[in-house]
LOROTI-488636 format. One record per residue (C-alpha): residue number from 0; residue in one letter; x, y, z. Coordinates in steps of 0.05 Angstrom, whole numbers, plus 5000, padded with zeros to 4 digits. Example, Ala and Ser with C-alpha at 12.3 -4.5 7.8 and 13.67 -1.06 7.14 Angstrom:
BEGIN
rec i->0, aa->A, X->5246, Y->4910, Z->5156
rec i->1, aa->S, X->5273, Y->4979, Z->5143
//
This chain:
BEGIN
rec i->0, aa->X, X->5875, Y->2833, Z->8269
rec i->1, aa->X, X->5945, Y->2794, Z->8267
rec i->2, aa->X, X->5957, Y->2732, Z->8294
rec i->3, aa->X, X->6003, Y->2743, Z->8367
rec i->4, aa->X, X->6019, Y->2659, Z->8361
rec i->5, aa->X, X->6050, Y->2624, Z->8298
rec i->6, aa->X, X->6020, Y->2577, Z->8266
rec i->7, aa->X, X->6051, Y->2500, Z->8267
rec i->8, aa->X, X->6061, Y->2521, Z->8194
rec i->9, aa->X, X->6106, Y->2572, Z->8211
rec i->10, aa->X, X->6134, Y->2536, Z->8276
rec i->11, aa->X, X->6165, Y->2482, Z->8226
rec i->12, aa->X, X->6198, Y->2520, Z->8183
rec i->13, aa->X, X->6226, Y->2560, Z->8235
rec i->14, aa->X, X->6254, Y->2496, Z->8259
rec i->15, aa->X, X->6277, Y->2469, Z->8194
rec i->16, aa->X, X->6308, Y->2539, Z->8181
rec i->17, aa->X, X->6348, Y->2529, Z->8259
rec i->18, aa->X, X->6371, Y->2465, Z->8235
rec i->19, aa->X, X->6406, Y->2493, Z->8173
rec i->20, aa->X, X->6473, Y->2499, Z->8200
rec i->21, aa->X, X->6472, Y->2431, Z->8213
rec i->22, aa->X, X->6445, Y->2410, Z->8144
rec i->23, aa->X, X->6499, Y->2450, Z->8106
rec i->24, aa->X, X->6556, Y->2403, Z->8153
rec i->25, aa->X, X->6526, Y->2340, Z->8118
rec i->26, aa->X, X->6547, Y->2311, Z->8057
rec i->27, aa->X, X->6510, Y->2321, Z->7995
rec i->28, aa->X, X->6477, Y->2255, Z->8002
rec i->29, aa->X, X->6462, Y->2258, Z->8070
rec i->30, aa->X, X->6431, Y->2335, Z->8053
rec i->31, aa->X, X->6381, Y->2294, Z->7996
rec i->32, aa->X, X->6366, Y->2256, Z->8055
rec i->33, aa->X, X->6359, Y->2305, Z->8098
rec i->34, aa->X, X->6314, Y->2347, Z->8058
rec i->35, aa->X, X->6262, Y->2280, Z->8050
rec i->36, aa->X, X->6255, Y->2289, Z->8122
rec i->37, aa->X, X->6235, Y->2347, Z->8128
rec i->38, aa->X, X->6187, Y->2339, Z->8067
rec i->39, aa->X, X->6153, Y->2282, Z->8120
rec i->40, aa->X, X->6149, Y->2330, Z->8170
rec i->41, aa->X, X->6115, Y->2380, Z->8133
rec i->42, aa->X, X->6065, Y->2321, Z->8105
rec i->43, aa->X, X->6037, Y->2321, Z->8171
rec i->44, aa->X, X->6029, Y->2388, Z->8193
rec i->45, aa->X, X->5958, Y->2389, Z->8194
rec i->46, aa->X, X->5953, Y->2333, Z->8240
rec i->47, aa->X, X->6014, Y->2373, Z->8281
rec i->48, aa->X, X->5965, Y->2432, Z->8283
rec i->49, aa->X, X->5902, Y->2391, Z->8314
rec i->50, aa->X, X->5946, Y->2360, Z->8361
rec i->51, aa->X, X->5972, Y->2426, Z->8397
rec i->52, aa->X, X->6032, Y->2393, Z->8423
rec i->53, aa->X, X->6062, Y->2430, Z->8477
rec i->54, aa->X, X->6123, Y->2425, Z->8447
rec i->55, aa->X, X->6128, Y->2425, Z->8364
rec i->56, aa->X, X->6186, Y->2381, Z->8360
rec i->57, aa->X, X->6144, Y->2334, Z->8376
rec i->58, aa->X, X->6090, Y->2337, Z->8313
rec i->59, aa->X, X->6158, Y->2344, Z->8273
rec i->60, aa->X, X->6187, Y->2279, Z->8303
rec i->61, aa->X, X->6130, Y->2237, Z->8301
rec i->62, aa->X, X->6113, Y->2261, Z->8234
rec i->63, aa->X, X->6186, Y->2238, Z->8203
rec i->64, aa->X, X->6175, Y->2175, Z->8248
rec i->65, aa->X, X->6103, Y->2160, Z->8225
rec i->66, aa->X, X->6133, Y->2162, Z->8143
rec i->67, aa->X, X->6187, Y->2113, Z->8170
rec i->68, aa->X, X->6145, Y->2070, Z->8197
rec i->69, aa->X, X->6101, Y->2067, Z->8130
rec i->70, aa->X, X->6161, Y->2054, Z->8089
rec i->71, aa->X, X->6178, Y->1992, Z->8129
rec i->72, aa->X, X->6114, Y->1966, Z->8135
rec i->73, aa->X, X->6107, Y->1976, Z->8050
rec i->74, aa->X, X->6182, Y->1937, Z->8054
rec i->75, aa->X, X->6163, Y->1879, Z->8087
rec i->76, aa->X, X->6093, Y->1870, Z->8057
rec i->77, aa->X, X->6143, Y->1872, Z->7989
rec i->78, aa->X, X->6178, Y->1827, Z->8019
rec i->79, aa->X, X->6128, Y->1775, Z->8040
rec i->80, aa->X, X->6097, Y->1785, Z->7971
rec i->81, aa->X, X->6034, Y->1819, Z->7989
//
């Protein structure tokens, strides 16, 4: 039998692929950029999946947000020579 609901899997993609109007207005390095982002998001999409959010912007935002976050934590342990 087929599946009647996406997958997250699919969900994100479909909202990376909505966004690609908006990527191709960026500058190149802002598109490099860009495209790291929504490598983060897909990092997380099991964790998206389990969560069921009502909404799946909100796996795909918390996922980019949760890589930020771990970035400037590994920063500033750098920085206070950890």
């Amino acid at each position: 039998m087929g599946r009647t609901v996406p997958t997250y899997r699919q969900t994100l993609e479909s909202i990376v692929q909505d966004l690609a109007d908006y990527r191709r207005a960026l500058t190149e390095k802002d598109r490099e950029v860009f495209d790291e982002m929504m490598k983060k998001a897909r990092m997380h999409a099991s964790a998206s999946t389990y969560a069921a959010f009502l909404d799946p912007l909100e796996g795909f935002l918390l996922s980019v947000l949760l890589e930020h976050e771990k970035n400037i934590r590994a920063l500033k342990d750098k920085n206070e020579g950890r």
